[in-house]
C-alpha positions as a Python dict, from the first residue, in 0.01 Angstrom:
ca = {
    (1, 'X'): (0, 0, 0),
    (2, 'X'): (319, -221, 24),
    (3, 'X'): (536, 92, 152),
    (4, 'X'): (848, -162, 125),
    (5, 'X'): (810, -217, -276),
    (6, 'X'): (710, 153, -390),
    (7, 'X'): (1033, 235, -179),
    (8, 'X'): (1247, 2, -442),
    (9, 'X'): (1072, 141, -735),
    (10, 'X'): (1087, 504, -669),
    (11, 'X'): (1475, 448, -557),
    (12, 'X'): (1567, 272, -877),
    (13, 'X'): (1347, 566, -1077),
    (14, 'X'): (1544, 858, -900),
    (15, 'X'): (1859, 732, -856),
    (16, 'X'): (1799, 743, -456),
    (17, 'X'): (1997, 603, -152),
    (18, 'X'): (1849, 506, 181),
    (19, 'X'): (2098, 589, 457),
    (20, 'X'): (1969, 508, 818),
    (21, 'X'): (2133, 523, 1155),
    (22, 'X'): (2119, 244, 1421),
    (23, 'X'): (1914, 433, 1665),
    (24, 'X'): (1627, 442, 1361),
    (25, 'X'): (1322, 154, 1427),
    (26, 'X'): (1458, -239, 1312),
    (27, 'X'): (1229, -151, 967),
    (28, 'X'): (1376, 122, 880),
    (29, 'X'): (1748, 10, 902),
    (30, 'X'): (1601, -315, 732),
    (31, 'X'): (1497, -84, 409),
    (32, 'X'): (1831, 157, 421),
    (33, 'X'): (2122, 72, 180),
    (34, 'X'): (2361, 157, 406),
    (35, 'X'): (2317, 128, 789),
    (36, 'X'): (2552, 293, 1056),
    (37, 'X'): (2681, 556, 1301),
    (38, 'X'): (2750, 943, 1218),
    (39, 'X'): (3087, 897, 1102),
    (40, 'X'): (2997, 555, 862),
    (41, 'X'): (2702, 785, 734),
    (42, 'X'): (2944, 1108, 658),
    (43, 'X'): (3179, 871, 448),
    (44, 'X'): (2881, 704, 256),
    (45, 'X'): (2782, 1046, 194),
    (46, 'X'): (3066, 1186, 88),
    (47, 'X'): (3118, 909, -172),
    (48, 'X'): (2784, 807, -276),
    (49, 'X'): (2674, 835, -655),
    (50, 'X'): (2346, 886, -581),
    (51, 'X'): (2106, 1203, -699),
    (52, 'X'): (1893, 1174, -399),
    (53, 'X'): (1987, 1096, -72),
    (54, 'X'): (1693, 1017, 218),
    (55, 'X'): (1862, 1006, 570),
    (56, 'X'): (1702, 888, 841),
    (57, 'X'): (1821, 1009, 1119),
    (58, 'X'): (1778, 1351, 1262),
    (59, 'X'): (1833, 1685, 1115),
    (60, 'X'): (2177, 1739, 1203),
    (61, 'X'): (2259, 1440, 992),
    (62, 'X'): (2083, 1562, 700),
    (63, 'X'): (2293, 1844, 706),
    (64, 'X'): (2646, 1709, 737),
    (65, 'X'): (2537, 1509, 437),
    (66, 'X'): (2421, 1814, 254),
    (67, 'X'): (2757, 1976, 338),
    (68, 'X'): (2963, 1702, 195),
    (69, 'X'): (2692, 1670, -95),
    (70, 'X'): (2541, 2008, -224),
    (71, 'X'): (2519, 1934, -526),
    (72, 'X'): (2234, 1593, -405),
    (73, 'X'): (1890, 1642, -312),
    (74, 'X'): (1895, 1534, 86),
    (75, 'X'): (1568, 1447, 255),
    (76, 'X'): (1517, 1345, 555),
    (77, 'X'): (1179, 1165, 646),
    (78, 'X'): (985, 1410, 959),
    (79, 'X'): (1189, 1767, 960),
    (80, 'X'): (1110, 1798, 1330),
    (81, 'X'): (1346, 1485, 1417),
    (82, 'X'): (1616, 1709, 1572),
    (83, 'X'): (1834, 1641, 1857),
    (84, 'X'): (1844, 1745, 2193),
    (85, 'X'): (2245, 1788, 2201),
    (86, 'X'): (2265, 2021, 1935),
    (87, 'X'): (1990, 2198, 2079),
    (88, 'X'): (2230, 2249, 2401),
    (89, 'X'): (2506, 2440, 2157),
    (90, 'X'): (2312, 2738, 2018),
    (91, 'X'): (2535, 2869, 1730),
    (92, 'X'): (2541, 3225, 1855),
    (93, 'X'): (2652, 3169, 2215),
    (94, 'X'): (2901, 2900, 2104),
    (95, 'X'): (3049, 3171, 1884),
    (96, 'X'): (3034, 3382, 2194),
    (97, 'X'): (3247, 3126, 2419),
    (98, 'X'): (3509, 3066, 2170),
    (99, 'X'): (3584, 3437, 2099),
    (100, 'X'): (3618, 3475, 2434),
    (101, 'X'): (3907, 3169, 2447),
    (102, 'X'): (4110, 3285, 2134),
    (103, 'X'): (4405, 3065, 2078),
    (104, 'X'): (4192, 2746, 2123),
    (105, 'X'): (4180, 2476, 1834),
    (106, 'X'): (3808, 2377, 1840),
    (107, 'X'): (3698, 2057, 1777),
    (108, 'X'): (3317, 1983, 1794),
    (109, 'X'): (3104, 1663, 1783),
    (110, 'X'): (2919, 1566, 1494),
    (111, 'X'): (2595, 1621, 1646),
    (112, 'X'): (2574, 1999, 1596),
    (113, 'X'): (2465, 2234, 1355),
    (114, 'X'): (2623, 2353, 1040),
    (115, 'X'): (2634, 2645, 1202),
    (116, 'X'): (2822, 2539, 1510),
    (117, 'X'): (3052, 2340, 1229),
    (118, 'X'): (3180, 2660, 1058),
    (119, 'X'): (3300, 2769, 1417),
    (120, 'X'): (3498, 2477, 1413),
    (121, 'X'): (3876, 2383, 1344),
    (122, 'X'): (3767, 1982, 1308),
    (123, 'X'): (3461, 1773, 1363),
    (124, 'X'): (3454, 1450, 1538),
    (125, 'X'): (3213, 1150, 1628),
    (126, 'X'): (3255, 874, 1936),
    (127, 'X'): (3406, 662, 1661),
    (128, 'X'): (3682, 851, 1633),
    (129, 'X'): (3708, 1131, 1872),
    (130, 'X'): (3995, 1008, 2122),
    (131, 'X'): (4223, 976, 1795),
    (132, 'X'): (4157, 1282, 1663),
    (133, 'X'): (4221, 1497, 1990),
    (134, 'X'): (4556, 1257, 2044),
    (135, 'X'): (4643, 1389, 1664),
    (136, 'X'): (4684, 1743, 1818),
    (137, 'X'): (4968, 1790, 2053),
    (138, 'X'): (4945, 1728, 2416),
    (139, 'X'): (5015, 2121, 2501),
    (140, 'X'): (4702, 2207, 2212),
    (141, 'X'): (4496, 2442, 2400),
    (142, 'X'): (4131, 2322, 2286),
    (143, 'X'): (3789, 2334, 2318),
    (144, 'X'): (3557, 2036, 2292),
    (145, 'X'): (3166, 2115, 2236),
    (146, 'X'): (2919, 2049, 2285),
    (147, 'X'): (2876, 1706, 2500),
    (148, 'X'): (3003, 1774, 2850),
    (149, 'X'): (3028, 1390, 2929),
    (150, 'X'): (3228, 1282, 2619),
    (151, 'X'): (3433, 1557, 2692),
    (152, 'X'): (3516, 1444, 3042),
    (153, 'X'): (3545, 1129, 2879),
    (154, 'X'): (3781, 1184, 2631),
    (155, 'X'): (3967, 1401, 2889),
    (156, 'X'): (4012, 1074, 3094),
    (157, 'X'): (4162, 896, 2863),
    (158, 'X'): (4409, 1108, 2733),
    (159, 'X'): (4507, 1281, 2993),
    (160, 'X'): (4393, 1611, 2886),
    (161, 'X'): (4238, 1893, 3006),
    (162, 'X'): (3972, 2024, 2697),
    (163, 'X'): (3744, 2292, 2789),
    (164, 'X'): (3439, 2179, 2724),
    (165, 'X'): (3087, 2323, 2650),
    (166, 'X'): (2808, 2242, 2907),
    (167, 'X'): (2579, 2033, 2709),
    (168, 'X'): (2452, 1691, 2677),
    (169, 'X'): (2214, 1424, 2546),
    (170, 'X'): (1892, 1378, 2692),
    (171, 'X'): (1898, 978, 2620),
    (172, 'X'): (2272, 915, 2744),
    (173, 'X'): (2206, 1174, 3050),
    (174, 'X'): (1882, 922, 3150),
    (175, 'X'): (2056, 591, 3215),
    (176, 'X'): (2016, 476, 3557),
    (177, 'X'): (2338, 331, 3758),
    (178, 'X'): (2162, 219, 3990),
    (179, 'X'): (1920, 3, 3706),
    (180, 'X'): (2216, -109, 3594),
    (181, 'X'): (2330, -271, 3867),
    (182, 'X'): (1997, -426, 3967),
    (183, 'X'): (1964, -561, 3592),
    (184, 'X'): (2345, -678, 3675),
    (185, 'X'): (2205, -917, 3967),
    (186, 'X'): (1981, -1044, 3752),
    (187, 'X'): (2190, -1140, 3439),
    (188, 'X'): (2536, -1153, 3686),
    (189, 'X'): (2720, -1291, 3329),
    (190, 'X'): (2630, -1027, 3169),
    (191, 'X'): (2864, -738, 3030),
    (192, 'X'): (2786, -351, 3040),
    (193, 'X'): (2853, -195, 2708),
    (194, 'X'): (2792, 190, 2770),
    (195, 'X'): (2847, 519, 2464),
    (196, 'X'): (3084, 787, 2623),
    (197, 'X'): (2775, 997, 2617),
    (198, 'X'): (2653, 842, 2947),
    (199, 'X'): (2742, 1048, 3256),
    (200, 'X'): (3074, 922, 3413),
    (201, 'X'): (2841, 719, 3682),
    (202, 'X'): (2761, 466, 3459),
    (203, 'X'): (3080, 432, 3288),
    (204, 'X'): (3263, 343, 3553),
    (205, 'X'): (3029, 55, 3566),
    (206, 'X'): (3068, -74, 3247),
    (207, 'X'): (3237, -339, 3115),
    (208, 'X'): (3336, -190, 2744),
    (209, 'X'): (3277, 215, 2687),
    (210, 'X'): (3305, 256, 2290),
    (211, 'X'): (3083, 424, 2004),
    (212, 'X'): (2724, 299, 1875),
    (213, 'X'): (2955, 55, 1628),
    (214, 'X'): (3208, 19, 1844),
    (215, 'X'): (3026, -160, 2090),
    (216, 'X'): (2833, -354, 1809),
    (217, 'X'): (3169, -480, 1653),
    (218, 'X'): (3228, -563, 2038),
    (219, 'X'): (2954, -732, 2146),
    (220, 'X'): (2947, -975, 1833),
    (221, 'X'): (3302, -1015, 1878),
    (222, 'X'): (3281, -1099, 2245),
    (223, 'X'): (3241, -1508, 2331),
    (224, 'X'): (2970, -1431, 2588),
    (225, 'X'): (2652, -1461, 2534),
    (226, 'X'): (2454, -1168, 2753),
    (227, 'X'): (2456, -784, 2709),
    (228, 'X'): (2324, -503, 2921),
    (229, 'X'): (2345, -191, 2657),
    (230, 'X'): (2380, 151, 2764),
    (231, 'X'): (2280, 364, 2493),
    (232, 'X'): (1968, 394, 2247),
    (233, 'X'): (1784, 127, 2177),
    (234, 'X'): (1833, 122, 1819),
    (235, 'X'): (2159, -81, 1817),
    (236, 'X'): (1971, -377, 1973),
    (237, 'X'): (1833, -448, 1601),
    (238, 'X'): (2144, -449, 1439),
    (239, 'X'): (2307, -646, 1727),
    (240, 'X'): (2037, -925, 1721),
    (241, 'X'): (2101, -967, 1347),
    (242, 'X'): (2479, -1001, 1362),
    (243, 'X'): (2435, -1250, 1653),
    (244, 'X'): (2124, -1407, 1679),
    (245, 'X'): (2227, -1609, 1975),
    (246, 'X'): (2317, -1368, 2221),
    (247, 'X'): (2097, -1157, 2469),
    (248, 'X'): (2113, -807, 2480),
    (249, 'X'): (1925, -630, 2736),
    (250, 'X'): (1885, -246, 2721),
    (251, 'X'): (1954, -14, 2981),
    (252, 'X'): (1645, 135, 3179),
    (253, 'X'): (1641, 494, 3240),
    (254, 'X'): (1581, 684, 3561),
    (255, 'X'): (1196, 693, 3463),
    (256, 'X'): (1054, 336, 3587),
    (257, 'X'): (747, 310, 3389),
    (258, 'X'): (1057, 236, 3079),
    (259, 'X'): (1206, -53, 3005),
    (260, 'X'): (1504, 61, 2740),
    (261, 'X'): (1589, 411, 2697),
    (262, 'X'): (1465, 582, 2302),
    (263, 'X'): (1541, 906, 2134),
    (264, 'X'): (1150, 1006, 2045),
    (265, 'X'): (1381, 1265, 1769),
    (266, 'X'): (1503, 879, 1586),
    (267, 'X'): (1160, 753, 1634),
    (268, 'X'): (982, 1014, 1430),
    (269, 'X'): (1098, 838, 1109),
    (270, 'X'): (842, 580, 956),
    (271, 'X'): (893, 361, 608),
    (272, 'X'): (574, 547, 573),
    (273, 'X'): (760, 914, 592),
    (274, 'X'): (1057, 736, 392),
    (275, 'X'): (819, 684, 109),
    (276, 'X'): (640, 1029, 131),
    (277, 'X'): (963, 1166, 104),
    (278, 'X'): (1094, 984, -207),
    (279, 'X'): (773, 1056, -380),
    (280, 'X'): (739, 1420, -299),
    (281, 'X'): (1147, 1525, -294),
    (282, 'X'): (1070, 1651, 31),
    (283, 'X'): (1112, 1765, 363),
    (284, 'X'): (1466, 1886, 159),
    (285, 'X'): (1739, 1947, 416),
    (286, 'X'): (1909, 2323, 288),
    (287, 'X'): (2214, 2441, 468),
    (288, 'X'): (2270, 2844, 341),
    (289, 'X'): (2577, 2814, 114),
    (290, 'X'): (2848, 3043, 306),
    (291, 'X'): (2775, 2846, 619),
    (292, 'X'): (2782, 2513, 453),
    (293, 'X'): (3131, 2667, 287),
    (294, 'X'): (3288, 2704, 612),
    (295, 'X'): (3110, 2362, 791),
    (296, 'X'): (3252, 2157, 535),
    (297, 'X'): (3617, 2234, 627),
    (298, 'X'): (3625, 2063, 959),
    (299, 'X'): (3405, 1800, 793),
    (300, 'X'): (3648, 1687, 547),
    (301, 'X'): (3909, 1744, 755),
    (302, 'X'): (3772, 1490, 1048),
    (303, 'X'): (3720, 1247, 713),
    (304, 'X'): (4088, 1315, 604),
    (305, 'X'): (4233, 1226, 997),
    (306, 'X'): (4033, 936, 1006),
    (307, 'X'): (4147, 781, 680),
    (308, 'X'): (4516, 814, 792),
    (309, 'X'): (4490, 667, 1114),
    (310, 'X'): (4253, 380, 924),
    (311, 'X'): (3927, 457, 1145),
}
């Protein structure tokens, strides 16, 4: 079966969008209708006409887009692509910490539950998360959640001093510094580009620390020619395309027996699953409606901040 065509036809006959994210495989992000990170998703989402929306990505995304949408259909291709950060912030304990901080704004990263999301004062992603805690003033008493090394990140760079929760994920925990620099002696022209999700190790390597697009927008931007790439392997596709004659080299992780560094959750997605999905309406994503009521607030409101300061 040509996956690729019955994919067109079934869109056209259900009024269906493909969203994918950049960590998804090169054929998946080379069937989607709109391609990006968590925050370019969440504002395709939030405006798209569409009845049906299929996102491929992992589960968390398929819920911020239900949020923003319930009134679509959202599917997402293999249910059990989840993700091993949001695992780190179960909703009950994270409810637990900030009760027992009252008179903290929280802001949490996208890549959480809905249920960690209606906990939360305003959502963020790496695209836009330094802007968003500089909105707040510099005496704000907040908590970040639930990526440790973002949070130290983004602590860095503003010079403040979030309390953040102790989780991470298990991709951007795996790059090797040492790799890095051995890969460096081999390409010695080459830049690091590295996602604040990477422990503070490697950033302090790196050449250019930005979000998934960020460092895309960078790296085509840039007038050299090699790449070493600290963060899933996904963005290499997308990369390649927008500058076909450049090298970009992903990061190893600590295991040697790898070459680049993958989230198995993105990986789960086929066109196959994409088409299963369009023709049976399911896996549906379904977020229960007084949790989606509250997760939408710091939703919108991370969409409304971003808009203002243009991101």
């Amino acid at each position: 079966m040509d996956y690729v065509k019955e994919i067109e036809r079934l869109k056209k006959e259900k009024n269906a969008v493909i969203m994918g994210h950049y960590y998804q495989t090169g054929d998946i992000q080379d069937i989607a209708d709109y391609v990006g990170d968590s925050l370019a998703l969440a504002q395709q989402a939030a405006k798209t006409y569409a009845d049906i929306i299929v996102l491929c990505g992992v589960h968390f995304m398929g819920e911020t887009a239900k949020v923003l949408c319930p009134d679509k259909k959202v599917l997402v291709p293999d249910m059990a692509a989840g993700c091993s950060l949001a695992d780190s912030c179960p909703a009950n304990q994270f409810e637990a910490f900030v009760k027992a901080h009252p008179g903290y704004t929280v802001i949490s990263y996208v890549n959480t539950t809905a249920a960690v999301k209606a906990l939360t004062d305003v959502v963020v992603t790496s695209s836009n998360a330094k802007q968003i805690v500089e909105s707040f003033p510099k005496d704000e008493k907040i908590i970040f959640g639930p990526d440790r090394n973002l949070g130290n990140y983004i602590n860095s760079v503003t010079g403040r001093n979030m309390l953040l929760w102790d989780g991470a994920c298990h991709v951007h925990e795996q790059f090797s510094v040492e790799k890095i620099i051995e890969l460096k002696k081999q390409y010695p022209d080459a830049l690091v580009l590295a996602h604040p999700e990477c422990k503070k190790t490697v950033l302090t390597v790196a050449d250019h620390v930005g979000s998934t697009a960020a460092l895309l927008k960078f790296a085509v931007k840039s007038d050299k020619k090699e790449f070493i790439v600290a963060t899933e392997s996904g963005i290499l596709h997308e990369m390649q395309k927008q500058a076909p004659d450049k090298v970009f080299i992903p990061a190893p992780p600590n295991d040697s027996t790898c070459a680049c560094n993958d989230c198995n959750y993105m990986k789960l997605n086929t066109v196959e699953k994409v088409y299963k999905a369009l023709r049976d309406e399911q896996p549906e994503i379904l977020v229960d409606p007084e949790v989606a009521k509250e997760a939408v607030k710091p939703i919108k409101k991370m969409l409304e901040i971003s808009a203002k300061l243009g991101l």
